[in-house]
C-alpha positions as CSV (number, residue, x, y, z in Angstrom):
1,X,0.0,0.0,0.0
2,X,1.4,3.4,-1.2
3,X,0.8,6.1,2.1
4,X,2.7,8.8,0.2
5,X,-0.9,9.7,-0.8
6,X,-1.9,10.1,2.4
7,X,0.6,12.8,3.8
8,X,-1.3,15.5,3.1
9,X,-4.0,14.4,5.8
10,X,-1.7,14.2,8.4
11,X,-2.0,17.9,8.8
12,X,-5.5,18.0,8.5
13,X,-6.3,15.1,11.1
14,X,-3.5,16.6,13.7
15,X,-5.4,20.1,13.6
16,X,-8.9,18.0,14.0
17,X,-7.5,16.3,16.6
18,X,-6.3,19.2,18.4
19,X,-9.9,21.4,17.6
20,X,-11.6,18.3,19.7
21,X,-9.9,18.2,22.8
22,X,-10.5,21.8,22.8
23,X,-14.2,21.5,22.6
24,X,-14.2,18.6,24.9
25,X,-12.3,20.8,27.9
26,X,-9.2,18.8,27.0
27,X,-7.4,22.0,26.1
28,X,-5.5,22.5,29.3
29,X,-4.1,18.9,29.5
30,X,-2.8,18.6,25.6
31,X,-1.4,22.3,26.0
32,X,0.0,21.2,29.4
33,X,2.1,18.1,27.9
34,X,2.2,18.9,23.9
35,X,3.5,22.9,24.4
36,X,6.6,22.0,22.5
37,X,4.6,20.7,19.4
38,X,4.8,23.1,16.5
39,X,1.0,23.6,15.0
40,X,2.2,27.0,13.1
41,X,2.0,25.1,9.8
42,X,-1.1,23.6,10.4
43,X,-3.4,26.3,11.3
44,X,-1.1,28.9,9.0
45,X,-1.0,32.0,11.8
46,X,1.2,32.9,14.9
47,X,0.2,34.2,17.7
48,X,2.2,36.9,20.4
49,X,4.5,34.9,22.4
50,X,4.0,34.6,26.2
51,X,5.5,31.7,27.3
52,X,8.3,31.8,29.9
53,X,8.3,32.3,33.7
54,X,7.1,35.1,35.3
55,X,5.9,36.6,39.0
56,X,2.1,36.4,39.0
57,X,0.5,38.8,41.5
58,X,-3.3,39.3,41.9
59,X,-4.5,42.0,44.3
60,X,-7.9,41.6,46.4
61,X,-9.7,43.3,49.2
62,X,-9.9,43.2,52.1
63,X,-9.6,39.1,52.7
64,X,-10.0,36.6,55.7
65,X,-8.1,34.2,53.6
66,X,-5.0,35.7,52.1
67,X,-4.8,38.5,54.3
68,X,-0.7,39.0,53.1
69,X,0.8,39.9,49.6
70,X,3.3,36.9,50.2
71,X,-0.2,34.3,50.2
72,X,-0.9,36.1,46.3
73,X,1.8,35.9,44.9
74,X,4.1,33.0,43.2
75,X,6.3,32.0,39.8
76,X,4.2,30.7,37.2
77,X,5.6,28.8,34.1
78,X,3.4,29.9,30.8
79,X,3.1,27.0,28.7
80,X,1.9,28.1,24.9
81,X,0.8,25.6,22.5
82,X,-0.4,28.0,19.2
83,X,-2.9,30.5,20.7
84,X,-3.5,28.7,23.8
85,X,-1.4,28.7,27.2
86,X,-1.4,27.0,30.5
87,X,0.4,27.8,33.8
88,X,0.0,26.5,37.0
89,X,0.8,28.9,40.6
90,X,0.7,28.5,44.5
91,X,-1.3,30.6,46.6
92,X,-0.5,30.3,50.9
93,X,3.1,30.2,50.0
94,X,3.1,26.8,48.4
95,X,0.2,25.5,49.9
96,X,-2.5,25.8,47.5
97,X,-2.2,25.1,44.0
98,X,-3.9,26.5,40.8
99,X,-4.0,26.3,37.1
100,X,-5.1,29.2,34.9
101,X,-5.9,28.3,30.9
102,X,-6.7,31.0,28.1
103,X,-6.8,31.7,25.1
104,X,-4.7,34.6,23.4
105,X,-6.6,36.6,20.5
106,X,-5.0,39.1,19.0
107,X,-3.0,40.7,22.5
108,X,-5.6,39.5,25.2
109,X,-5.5,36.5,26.8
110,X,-9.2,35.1,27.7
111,X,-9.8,32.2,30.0
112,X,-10.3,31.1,33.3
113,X,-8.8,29.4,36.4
114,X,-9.6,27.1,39.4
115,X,-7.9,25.2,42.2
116,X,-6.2,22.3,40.9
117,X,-7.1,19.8,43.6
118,X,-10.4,21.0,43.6
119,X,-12.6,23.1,40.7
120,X,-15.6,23.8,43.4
121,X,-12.9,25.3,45.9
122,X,-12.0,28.5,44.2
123,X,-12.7,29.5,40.9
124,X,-13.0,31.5,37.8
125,X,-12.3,33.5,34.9
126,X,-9.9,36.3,33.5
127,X,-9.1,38.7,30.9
128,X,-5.4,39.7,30.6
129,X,-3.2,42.1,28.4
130,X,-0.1,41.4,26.7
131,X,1.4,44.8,27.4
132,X,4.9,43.8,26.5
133,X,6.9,40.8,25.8
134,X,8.1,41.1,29.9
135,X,4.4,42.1,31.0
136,X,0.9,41.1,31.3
137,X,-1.8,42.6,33.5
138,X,-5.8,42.4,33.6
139,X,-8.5,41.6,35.9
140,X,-9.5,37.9,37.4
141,X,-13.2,37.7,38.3
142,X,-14.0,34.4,40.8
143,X,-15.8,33.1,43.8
144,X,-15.2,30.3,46.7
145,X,-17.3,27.3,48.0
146,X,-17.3,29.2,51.5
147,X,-19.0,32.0,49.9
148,X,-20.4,31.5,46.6
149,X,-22.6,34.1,46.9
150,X,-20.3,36.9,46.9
151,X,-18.2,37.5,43.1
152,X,-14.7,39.1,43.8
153,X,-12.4,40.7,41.0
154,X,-9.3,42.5,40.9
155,X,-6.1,43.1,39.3
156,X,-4.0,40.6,38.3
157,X,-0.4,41.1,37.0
158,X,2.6,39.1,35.7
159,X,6.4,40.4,35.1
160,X,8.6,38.3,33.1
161,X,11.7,37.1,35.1
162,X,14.9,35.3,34.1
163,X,15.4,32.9,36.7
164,X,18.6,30.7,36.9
165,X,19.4,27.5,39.2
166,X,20.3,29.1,41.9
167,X,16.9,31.4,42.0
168,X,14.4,28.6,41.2
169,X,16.5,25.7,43.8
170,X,15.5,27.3,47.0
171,X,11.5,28.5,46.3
172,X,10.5,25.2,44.8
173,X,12.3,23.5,47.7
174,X,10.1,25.9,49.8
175,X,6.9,24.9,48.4
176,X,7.7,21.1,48.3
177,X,8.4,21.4,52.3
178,X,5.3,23.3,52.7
179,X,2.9,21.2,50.7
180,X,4.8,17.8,52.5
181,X,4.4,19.4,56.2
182,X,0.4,19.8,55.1
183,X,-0.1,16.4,54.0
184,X,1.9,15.0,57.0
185,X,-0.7,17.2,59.1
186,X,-3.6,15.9,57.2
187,X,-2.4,12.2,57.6
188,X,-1.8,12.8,61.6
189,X,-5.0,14.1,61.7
190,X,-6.6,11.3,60.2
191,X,-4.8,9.2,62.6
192,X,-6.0,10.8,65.5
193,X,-8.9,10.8,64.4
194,X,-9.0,7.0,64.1
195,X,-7.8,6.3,67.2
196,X,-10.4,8.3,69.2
197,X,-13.2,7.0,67.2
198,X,-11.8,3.6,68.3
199,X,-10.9,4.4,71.9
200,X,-15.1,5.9,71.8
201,X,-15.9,1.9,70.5
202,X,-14.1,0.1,73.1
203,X,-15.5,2.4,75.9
204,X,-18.8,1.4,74.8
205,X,-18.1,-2.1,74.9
């Protein structure tokens, strides 16, 4: 069988392929894993660059739950993949984890965000943009589980940074310590919480 004839459909059925698991809400994992794929010559445009690492910042009132600028703030890695991009940041120093995924049309960057261990924690949407090729800033719009009823929005910025070995060592050793020390607390917890369930049982033996 001669497949010569079929190599013009490779481009074609990649580019499908791709279109689906956008419509299915697949976008964020393919961009996630596949960023380094070229699609330029399938869909015949480029788009503005933004991958790289930046500082993410996004401001907020006055707030219970990240009362400090240190708990809203964090490095974020911008995956692109065409005209979509994916990043994932900490909030709590380290301690809670998001993951934003957009769109970028024209210099705007259109999409939404959400805890990653949980989308029915803290959620929502955002419109950034691109104002140069070392900033982005817009607005994030979003609400929590403890309080669904009330919408928050602010300001959310990101500045490009240039980080090296000896930058990125010591804060994602900080957040790994920090997210281990939580789920060691979690686990002892649990624990205790076993045992006096069980020392409640053999009392009412």
């Amino acid at each position: 069988m001669n497949f010569e004839i079929y190599k013009p459909l490779i481009p074609f059925v990649l580019g499908l392929l791709l279109k689906i698991a956008l419509d299915v809400n697949l976008g964020k994992c393919f961009v996630k894993f596949f960023f380094w794929i070229s699609f330029r010559g399938i869909f015949r445009k480029t788009s503005v660059k933004v991958s790289g690492v930046y500082k993410q910042y996004w401001h907020i009132g006055k707030n219970e739950r990240y009362p400090k600028v240190c708990q809203r703030q964090s490095l974020v890695t911008l995956k692109q993949l065409n005209n979509y991009c994916y990043g994932e940041f900490y909030a709590k120093e380290g301690l809670e984890r998001y993951y934003l995924f957009g769109e970028i049309i024209d210099r705007k960057i259109i999409g939404h965000w959400s805890s990653y261990e949980s989308k029915l924690d803290y959620f929502g949407s955002f419109e950034l943009t691109i104002l140069s090729s070392k900033k982005i800033k817009g607005v994030w719009i979003g609400h929590s589980s403890e309080n669904p009823a009330v919408i928050n929005q602010h300001d959310w910025m990101f500045t490009a940074v240039v980080p090296n070995y000896k930058f990125l060592v010591p804060i994602l050793f900080n957040i790994k310590m920090k997210r281990l020390i939580k789920q060691l607390t979690r686990t002892q917890k649990k624990a205790a919480k076993g045992l006096s369930s069980k020392h409640s049982n053999n009392k009412g033996v």
